[in-house]
C-alpha distance (Angstrom), angle and dihedral (degrees) to the residues before:
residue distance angle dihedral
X1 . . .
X2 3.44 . .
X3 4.04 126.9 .
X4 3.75 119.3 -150.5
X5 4.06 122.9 -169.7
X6 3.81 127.0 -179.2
X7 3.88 108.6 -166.7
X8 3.84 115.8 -170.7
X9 3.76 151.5 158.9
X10 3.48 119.1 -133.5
X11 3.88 134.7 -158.6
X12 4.03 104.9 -103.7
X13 3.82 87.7 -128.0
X14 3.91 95.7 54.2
X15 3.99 93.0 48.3
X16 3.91 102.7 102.3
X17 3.64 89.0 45.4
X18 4.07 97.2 53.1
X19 3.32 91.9 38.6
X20 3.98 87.0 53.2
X21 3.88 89.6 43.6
X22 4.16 92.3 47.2
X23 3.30 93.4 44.2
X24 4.24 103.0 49.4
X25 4.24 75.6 48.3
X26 3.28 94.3 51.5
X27 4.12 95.5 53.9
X28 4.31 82.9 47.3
X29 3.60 86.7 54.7
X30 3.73 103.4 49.1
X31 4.22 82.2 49.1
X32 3.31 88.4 52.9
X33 4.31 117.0 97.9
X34 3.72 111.4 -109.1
X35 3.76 97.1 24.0
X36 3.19 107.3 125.8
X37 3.89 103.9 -179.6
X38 4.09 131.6 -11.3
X39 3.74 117.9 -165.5
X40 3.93 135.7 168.8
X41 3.85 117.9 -157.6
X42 4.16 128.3 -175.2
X43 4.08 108.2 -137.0
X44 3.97 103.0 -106.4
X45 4.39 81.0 -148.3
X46 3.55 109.2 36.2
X47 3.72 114.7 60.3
X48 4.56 109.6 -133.6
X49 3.62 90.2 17.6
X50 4.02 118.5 143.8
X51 3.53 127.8 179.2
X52 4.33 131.0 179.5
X53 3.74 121.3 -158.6
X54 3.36 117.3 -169.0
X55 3.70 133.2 179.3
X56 3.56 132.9 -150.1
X57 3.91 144.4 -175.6
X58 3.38 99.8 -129.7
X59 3.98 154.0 -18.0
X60 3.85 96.4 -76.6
X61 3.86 96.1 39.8
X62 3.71 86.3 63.8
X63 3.98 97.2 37.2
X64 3.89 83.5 52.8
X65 3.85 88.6 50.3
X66 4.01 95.7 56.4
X67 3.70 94.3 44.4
X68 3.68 91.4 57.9
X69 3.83 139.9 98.4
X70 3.92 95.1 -105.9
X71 3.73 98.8 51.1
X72 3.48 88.9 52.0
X73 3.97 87.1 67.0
X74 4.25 80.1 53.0
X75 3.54 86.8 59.6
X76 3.94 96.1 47.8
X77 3.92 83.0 56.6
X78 3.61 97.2 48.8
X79 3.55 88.4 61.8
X80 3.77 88.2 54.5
X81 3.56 89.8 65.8
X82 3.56 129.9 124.8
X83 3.88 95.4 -148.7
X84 3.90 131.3 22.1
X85 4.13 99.3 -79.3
X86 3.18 118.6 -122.4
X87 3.92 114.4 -127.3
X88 3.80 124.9 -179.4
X89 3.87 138.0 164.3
X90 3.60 119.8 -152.0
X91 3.88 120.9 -155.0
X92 3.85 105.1 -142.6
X93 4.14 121.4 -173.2
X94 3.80 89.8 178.7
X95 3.37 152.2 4.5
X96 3.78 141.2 -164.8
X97 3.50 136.2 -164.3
X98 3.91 135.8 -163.2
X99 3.63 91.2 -22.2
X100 3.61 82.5 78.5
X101 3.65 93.6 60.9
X102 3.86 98.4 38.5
X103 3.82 91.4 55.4
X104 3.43 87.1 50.8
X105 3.35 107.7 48.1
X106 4.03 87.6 49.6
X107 3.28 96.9 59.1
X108 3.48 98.6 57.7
C-alpha cells in the first residue's frame, strides 16, 4: 500500500478555484482502479493550507495515477502555491488501528 500526501499553501484569492480543481481530482481518483481512498483536508492551524492524501494498492496504481490527465491539473496547482509543496509517498506493509491503543492503554 502506498500513502501519498500533497501539503500546500495557497494564495487566499486562488482558494475556491483549487479547492474546485482538487476536489473534481479527487472524485477521478477514487474512480480510478487501485485507489484506495482520496481525501482533501484544510489545516485547522495554518490559515490557506491544503493538503490531498491519497491511497493506493500498489506501486503501479500510483505510477499510473501521476502519468495521467487529472494529476496533471495537481501539477497546475502546485505551481499556484505560495511555498515549495511538500509531496511525499509513504510505503506502508501494515497498519493497525485501535488495537494499538487498547493494548496500550491495558498495559499500563
Amino acid at each position: 500500500m502506498i500513502l501519498s500526501t500533497l501539503r500546500m499553501t495557497i494564495p487566499p484569492k486562488k482558494r475556491d478555484e483549487v479547492l474546485k480543481i482538487l476536489t473534481t481530482t479527487a472524485q477521478c481518483c477514487k474512480m480510478r482502479g487501485g485507489c484506495l481512498s482520496c481525501h482533501i483536508y484544510e489545516d485547522a492551524q495554518e490559515d490557506d493550507v491544503l493538503m490531498v492524501e491519497e491511497t493506493w494498492r500498489s506501486e503501479e496504481d500510483l505510477e499510473r495515477h501521476l502519468g495521467s490527465g487529472e494529476y496533471r491539473n495537481v501539477l497546475m496547482v502546485m505551481e499556484m502555491a505560495l511555498k515549495h509543496p511538500e509531496v511525499r509517498f509513504y510505503t506502508v506493509s501494515t497498519s493497525t488501528g485501535i488495537e494499538t491503543i487498547e493494548k496500550a492503554r491495558s498495559s499500563t
